[in-house]
Backbone as CSV, one residue per row, in Angstrom:
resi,resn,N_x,N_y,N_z,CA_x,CA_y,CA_z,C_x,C_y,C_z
1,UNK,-15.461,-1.384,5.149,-14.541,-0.727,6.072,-14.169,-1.694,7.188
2,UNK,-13.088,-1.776,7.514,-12.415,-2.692,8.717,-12.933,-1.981,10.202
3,UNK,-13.550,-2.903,10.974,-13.249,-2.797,12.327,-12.393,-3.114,13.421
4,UNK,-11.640,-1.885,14.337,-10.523,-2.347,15.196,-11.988,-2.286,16.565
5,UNK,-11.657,-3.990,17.061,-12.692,-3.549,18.522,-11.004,-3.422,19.566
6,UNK,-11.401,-2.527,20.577,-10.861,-2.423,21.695,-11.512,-3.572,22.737
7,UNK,-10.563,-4.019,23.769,-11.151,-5.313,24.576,-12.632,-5.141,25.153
8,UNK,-12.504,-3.844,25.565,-14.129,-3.173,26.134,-15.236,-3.996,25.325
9,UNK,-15.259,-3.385,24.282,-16.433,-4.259,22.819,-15.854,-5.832,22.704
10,UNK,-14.398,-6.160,22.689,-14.737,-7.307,22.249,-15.424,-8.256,23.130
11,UNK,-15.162,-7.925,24.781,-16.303,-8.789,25.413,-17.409,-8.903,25.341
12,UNK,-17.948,-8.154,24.573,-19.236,-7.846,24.961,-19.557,-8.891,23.781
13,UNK,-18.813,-9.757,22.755,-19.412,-10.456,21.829,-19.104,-12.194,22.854
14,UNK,-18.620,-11.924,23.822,-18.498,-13.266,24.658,-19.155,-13.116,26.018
15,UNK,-19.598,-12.088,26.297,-20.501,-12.060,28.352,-21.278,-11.075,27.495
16,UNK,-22.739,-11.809,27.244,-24.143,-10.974,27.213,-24.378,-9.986,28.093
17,UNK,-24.009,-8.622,27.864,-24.267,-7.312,28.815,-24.763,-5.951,27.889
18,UNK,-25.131,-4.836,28.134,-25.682,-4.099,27.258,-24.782,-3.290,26.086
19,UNK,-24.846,-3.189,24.885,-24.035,-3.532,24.004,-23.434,-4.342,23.354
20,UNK,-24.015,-5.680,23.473,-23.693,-6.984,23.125,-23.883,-6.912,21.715
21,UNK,-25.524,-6.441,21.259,-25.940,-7.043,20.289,-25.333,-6.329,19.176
22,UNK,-25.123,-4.851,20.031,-24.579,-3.912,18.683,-23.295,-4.518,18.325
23,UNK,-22.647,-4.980,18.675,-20.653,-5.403,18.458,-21.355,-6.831,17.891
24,UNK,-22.202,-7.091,18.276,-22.306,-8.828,17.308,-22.789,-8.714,15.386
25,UNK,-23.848,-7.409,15.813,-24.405,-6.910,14.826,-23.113,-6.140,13.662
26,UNK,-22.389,-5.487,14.254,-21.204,-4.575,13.709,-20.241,-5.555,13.166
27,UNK,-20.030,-6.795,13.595,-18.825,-7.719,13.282,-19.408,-8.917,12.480
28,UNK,-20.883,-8.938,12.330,-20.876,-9.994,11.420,-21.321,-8.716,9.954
29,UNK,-21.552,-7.670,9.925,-21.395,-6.490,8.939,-20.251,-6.415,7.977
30,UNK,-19.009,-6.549,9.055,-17.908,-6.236,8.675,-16.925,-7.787,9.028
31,UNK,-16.047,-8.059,7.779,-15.476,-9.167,7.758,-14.070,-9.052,8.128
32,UNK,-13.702,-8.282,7.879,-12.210,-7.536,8.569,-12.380,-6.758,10.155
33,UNK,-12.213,-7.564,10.705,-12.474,-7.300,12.252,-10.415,-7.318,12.913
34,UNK,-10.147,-6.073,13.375,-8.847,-6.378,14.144,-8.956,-6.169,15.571
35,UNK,-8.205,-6.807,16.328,-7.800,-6.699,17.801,-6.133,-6.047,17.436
36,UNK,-5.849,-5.696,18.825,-4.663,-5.343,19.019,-3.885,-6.639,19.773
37,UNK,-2.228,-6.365,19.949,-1.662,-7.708,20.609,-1.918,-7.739,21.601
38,UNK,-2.477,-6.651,22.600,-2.649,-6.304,23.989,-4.056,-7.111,24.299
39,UNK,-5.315,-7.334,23.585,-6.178,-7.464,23.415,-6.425,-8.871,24.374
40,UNK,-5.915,-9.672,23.784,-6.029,-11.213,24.352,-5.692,-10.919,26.140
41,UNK,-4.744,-10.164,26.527,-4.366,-10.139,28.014,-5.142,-8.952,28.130
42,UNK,-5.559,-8.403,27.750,-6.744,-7.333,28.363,-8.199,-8.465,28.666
43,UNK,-8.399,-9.126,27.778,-9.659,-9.746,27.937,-9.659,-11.018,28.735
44,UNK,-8.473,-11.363,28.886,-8.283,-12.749,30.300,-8.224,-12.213,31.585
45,UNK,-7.673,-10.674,31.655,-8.291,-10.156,32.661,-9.358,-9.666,32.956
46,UNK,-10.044,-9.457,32.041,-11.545,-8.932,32.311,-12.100,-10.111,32.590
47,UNK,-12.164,-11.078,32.389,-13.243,-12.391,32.649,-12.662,-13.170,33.990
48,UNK,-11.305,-12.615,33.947,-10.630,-13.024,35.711,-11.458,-12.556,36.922
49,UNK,-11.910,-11.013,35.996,-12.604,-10.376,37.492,-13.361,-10.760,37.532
50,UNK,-14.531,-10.951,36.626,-15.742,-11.560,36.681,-15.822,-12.791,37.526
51,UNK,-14.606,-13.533,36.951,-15.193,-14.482,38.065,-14.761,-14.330,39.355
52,UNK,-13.889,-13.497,39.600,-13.290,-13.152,40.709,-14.803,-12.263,41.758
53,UNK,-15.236,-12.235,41.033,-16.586,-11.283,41.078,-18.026,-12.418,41.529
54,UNK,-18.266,-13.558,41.031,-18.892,-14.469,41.309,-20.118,-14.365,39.624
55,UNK,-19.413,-13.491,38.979,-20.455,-13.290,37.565,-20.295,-14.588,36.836
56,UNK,-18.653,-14.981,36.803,-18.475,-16.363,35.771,-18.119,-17.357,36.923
57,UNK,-18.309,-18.431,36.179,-17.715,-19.549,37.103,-16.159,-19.729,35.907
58,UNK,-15.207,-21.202,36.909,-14.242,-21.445,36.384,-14.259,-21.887,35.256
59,UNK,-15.422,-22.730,34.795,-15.752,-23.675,33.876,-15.756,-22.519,32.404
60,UNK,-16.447,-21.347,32.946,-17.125,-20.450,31.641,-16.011,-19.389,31.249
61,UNK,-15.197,-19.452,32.488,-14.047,-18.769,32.050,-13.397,-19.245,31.003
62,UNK,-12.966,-20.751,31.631,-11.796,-21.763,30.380,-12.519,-21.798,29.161
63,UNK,-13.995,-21.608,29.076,-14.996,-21.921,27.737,-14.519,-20.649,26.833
64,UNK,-14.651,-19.479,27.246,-14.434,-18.286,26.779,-13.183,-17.967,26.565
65,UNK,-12.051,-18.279,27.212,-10.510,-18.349,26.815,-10.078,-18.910,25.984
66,UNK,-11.300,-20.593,25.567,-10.858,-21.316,24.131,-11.660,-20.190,23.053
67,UNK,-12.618,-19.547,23.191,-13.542,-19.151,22.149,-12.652,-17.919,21.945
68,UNK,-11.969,-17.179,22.702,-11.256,-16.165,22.237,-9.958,-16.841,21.044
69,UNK,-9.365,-17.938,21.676,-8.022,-18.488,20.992,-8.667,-18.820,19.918
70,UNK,-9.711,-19.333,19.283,-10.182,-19.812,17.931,-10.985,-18.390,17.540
71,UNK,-11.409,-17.924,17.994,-11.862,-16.547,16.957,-10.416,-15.460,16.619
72,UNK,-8.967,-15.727,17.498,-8.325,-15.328,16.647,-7.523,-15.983,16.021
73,UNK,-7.872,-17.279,15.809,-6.960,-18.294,15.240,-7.363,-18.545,13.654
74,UNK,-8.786,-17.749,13.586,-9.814,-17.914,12.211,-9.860,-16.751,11.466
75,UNK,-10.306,-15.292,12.082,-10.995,-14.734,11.647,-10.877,-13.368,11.819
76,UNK,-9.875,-13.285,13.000,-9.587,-11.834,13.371,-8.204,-11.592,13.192
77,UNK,-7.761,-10.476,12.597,-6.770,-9.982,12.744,-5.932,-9.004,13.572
78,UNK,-4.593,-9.668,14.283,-4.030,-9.386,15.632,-3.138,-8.214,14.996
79,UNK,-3.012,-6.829,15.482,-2.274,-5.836,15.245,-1.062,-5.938,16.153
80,UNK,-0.077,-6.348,15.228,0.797,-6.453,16.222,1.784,-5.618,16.884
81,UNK,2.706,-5.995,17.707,3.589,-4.578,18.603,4.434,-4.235,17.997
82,UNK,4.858,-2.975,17.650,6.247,-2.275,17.284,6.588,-1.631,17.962
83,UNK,7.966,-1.011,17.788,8.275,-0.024,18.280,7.510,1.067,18.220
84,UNK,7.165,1.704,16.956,6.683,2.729,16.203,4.974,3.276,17.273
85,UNK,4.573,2.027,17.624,3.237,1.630,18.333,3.775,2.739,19.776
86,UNK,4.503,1.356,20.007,4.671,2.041,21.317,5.276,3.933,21.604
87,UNK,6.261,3.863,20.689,5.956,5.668,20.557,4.789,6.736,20.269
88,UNK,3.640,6.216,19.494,3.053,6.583,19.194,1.716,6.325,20.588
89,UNK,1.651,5.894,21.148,1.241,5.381,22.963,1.395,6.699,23.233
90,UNK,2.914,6.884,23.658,3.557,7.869,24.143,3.713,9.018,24.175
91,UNK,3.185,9.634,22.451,2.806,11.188,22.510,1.109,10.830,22.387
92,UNK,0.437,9.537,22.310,-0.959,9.935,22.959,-1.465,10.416,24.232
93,UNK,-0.140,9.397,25.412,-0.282,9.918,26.812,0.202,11.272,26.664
94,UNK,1.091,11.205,26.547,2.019,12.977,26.370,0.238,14.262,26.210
95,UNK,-0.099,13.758,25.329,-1.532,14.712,24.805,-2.645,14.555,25.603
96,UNK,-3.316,13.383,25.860,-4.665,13.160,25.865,-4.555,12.765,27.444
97,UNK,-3.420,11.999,28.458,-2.933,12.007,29.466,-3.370,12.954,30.405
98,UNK,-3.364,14.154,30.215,-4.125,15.255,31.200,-5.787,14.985,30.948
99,UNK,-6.480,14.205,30.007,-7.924,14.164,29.495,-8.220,12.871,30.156
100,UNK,-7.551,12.004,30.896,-7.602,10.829,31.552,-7.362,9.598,30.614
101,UNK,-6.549,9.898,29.859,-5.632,8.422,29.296,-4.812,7.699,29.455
102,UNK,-5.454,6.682,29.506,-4.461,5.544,30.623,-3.329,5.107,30.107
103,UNK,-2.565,4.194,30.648,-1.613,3.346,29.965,-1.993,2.455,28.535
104,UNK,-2.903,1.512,29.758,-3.176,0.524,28.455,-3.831,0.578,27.472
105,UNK,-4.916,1.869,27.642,-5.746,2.430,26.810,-4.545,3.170,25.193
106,UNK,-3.919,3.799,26.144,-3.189,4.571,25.127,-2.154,3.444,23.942
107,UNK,-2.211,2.201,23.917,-1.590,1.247,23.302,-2.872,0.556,22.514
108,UNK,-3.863,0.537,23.540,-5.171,0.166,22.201,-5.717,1.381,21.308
109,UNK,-5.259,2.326,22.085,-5.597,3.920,21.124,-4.565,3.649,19.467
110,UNK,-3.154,3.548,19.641,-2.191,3.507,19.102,-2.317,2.294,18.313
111,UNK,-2.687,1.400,18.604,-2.874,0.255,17.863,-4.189,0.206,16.652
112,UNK,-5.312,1.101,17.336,-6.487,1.688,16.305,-6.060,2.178,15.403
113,UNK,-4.746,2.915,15.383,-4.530,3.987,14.333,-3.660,2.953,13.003
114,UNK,-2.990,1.928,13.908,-2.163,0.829,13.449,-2.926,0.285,12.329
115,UNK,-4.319,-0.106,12.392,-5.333,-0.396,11.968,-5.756,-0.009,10.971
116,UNK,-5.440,0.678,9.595,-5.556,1.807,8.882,-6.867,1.297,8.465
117,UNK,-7.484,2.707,8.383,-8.905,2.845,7.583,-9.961,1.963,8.428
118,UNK,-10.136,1.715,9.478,-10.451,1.119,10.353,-11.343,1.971,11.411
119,UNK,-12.996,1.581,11.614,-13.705,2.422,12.229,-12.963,1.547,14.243
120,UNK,-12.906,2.444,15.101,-12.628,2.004,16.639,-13.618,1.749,17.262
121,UNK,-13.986,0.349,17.374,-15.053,0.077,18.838,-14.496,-0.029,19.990
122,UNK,-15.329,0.672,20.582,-14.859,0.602,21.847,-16.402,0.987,22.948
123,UNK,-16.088,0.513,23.981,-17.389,0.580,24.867,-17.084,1.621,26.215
124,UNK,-15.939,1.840,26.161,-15.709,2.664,27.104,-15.564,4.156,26.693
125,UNK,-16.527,4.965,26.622,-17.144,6.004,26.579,-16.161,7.290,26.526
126,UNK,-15.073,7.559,27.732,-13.961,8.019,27.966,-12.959,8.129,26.772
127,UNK,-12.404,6.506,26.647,-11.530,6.577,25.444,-12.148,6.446,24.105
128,UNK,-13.150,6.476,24.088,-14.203,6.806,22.485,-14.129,8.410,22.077
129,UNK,-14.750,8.916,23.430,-14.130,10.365,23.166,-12.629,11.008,22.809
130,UNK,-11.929,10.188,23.629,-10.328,10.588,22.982,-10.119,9.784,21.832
131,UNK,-10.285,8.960,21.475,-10.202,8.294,20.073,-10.939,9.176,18.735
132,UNK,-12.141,10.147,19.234,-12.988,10.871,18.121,-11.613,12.432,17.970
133,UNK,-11.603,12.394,19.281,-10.772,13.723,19.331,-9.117,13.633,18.417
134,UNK,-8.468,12.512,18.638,-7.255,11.937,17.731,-7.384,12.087,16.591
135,UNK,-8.480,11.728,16.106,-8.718,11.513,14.326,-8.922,10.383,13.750
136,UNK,-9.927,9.234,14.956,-10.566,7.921,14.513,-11.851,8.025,14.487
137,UNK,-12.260,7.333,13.321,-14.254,7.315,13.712,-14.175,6.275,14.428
138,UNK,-15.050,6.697,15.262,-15.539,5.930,16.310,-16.619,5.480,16.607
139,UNK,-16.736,3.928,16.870,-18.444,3.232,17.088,-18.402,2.863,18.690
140,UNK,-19.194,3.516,19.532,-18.953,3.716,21.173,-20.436,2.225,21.175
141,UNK,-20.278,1.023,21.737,-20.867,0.432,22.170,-21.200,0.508,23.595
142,UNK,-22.874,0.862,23.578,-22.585,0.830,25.336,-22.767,1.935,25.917
């Protein structure tokens, strides 16, 4: 079965934090691993804050920005944007929007589904629950 990670999980296979081992464990399981197109700028901002934060330095940032560009330059497959995506965003906010669904969430929601036959990691707890509630299985890291 294919795994779609959401950016939440995929950091967690690049900044050692709790849920690490399960998404390292889950992705060397499964050889069909997808990200979404959003994915790459979701996760340069997450490691922005960090260091913005004093967690990374500059050095471990640029280390982890090459390790993202070669793990999807090899091995992962990028779901890419359509139209169809982005409508489908749109009656997720429309629905799940009053349940606290975000913008960008609702495009990695939409992009899971993009994903066919594809279990959703994700580490953020919130949109795991709206992802179970949609009609994705869901692996909640975290």
């Amino acid at each position: 079965m294919a795994l779609y990670l959401d950016t939440s999980a995929l950091v967690k296979l690049f900044v050692h934090e709790p849920g690490s081992d399960a998404v390292e464990k889950a992705v060397e399981e499964d050889a069909d691993v997808h990200v979404g197109w959003l994915t790459p700028h979701e996760f340069f901002s997450a490691i922005a804050r960090r260091q913005r934060t004093g967690e990374l330095s500059q050095e471990q940032v640029l280390a982890l920005q090459a390790e993202l560009r070669a793990l999807l330059a090899s091995c992962v497959r990028v779901v890419p944007y359509s139209e169809t995506l982005s409508q489908r965003a749109l009656v997720l906010l429309e629905k799940y929007g009053p349940e606290g669904l975000r913008t960008l969430d609702s495009f990695q929601l939409a992009t899971g589904f993009e994903a066919r036959h594809a279990q959703f990691g994700v580490a953020d707890k919130l949109l795991g629950e709206i992802a179970r509630k949609a009609g994705l299985g869901v692996m909640l890291f975290g």
